[in-house]
C-alpha positions as CSV (number, residue, x, y, z in Angstrom):
1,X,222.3,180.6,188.3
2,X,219.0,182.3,189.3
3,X,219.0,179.7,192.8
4,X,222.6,181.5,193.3
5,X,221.0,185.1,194.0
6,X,220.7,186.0,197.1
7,X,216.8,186.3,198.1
8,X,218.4,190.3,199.8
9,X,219.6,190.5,196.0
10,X,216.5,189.7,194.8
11,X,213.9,192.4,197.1
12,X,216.7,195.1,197.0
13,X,215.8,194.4,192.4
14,X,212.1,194.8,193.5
15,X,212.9,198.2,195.1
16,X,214.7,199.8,192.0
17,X,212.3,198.5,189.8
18,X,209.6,200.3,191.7
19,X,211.7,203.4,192.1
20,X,212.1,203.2,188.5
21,X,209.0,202.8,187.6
22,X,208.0,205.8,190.1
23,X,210.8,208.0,188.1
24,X,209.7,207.0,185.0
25,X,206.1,207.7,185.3
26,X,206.5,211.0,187.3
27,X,209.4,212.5,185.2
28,X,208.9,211.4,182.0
29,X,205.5,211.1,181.4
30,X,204.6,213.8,183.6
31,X,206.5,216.1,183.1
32,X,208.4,215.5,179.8
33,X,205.2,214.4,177.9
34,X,203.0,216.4,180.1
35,X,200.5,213.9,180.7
36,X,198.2,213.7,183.2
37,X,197.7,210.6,185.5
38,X,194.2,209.1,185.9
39,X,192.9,207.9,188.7
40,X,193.1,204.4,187.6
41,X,197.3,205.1,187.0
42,X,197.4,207.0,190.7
43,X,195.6,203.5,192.4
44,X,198.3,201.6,190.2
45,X,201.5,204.0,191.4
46,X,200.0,203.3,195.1
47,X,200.5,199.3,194.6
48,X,203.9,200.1,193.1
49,X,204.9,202.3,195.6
50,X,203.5,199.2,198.2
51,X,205.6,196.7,196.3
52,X,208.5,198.7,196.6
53,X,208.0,199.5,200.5
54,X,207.5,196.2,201.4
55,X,210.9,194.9,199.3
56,X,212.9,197.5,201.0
57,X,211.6,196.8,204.2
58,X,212.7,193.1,203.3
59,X,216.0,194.5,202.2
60,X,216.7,196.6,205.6
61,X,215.6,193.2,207.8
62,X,217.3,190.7,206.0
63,X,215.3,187.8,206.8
64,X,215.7,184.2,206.7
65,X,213.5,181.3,205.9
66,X,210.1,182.1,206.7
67,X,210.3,186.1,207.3
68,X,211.8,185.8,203.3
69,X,208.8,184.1,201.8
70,X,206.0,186.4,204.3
71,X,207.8,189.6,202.3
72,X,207.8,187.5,199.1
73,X,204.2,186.6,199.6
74,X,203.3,190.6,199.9
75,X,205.1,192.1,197.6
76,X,203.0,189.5,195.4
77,X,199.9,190.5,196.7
78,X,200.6,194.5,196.7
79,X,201.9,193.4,192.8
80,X,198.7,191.1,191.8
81,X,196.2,194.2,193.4
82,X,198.2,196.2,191.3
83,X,197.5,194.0,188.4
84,X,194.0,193.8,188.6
85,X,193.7,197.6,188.2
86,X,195.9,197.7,185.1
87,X,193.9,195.1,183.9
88,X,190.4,197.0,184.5
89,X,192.5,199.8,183.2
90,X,193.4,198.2,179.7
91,X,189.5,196.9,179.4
92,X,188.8,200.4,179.9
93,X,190.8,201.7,176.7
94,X,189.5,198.5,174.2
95,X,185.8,199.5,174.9
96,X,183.5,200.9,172.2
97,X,183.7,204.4,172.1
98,X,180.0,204.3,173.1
99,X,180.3,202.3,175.7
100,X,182.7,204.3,177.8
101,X,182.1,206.0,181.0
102,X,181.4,209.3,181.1
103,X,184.0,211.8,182.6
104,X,184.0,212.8,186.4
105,X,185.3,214.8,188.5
106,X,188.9,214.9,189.4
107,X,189.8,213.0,192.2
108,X,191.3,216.5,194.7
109,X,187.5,217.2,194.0
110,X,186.0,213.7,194.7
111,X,188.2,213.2,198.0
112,X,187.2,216.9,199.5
113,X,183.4,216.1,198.8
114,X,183.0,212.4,199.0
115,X,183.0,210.0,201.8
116,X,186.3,208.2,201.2
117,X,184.8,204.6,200.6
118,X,182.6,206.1,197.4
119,X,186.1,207.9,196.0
120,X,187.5,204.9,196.3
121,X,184.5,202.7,194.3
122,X,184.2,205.5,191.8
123,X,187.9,205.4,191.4
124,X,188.4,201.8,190.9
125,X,185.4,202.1,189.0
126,X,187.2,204.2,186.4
127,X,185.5,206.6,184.1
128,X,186.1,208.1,180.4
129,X,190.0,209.9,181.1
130,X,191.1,206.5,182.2
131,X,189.8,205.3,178.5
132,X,191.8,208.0,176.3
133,X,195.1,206.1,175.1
134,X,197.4,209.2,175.1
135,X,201.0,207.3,174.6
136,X,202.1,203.9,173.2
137,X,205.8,202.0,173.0
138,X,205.9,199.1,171.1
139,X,202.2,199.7,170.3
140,X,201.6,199.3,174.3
141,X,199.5,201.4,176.1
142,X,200.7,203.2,179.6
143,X,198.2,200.5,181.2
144,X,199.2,197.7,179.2
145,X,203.0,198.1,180.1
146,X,201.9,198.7,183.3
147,X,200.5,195.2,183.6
148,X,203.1,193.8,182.0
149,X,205.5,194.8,184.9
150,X,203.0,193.9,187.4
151,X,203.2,190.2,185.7
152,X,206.8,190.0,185.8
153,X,206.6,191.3,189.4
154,X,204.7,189.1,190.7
155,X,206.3,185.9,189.0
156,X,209.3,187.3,190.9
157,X,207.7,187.4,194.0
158,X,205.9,184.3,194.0
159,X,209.5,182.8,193.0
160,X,211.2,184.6,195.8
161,X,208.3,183.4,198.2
162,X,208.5,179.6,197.3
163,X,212.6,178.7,196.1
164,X,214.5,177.1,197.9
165,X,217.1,178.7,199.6
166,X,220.7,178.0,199.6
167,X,220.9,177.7,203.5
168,X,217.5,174.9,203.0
169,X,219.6,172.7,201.3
């Protein structure tokens, strides 16, 4: 059954699920629950934002064979990059509290002062906000859900990227 969908199908899923994920993140958590994004969960909206760009640029082209597993192949990569910040994020929130980073300054303040490249390290870095677990469901953090999707993302990608096609047979 899954070998039936077609691999346009298949990106145009990638897209919603990154504009859902966009929705859900700036709508409800933002502003229903009023909570504040990190700069750990901006980095991580970037590589979802990515994912989705590069599915619905898949989407619009339409490609066949090899054009289908290049897009497959980046919207895994934008998807693992975003992984590995979730997964610094959710180290981040099981540390001691003593062994969390202190506080700094928010990022409008860190990109009009800083050279770009140190905003960048300090942000991937993390600090103490990115630590505070402010929401769970299913006893999940906001990071750990957020890897979660970046998983199943990627095991779509990397599925899309390396099937066989109906029109390889």
């Amino acid at each position: 059954m899954l070998q039936s969908l077609s691999p346009r199908l298949v990106f145009f899923g990638l897209v919603l699920m990154s504009i859902f994920s966009m929705l859900f993140a700036r709508l409800y958590l933002e502003e229903v629950l009023d909570l504040a994004a990190c700069p750990l969960c901006m980095t991580q909206r970037v590589f979802v934002v990515q994912w989705g760009a590069i599915a619905l640029i898949a989407v619009l082209h339409n490609p066949r064979r090899w054009g289908r597993r290049v897009y497959g192949a980046l919207c895994a990569l934008a998807a693992t990059a975003g992984g590995a910040v979730a997964s610094r994020h959710v180290w981040l929130q099981h540390l001691p509290p003593e062994q969390v980073p202190a506080c700094g300054p928010s990022l409008e303040y860190m990109l009009e002062t800083l050279p770009f490249s140190e905003t960048l390290s300090i942000v991937l870095m993390g600090d103490g906000n990115c630590a505070d677990t402010l929401w769970t469901f299913l006893g999940l953090s906001i990071p750990e859900q957020t890897l979660a999707l970046f998983v199943v993302v990627t095991a779509i990608c990397l599925w899309q990227a390396f099937r066989k096609y109906p029109d390889q047979v």
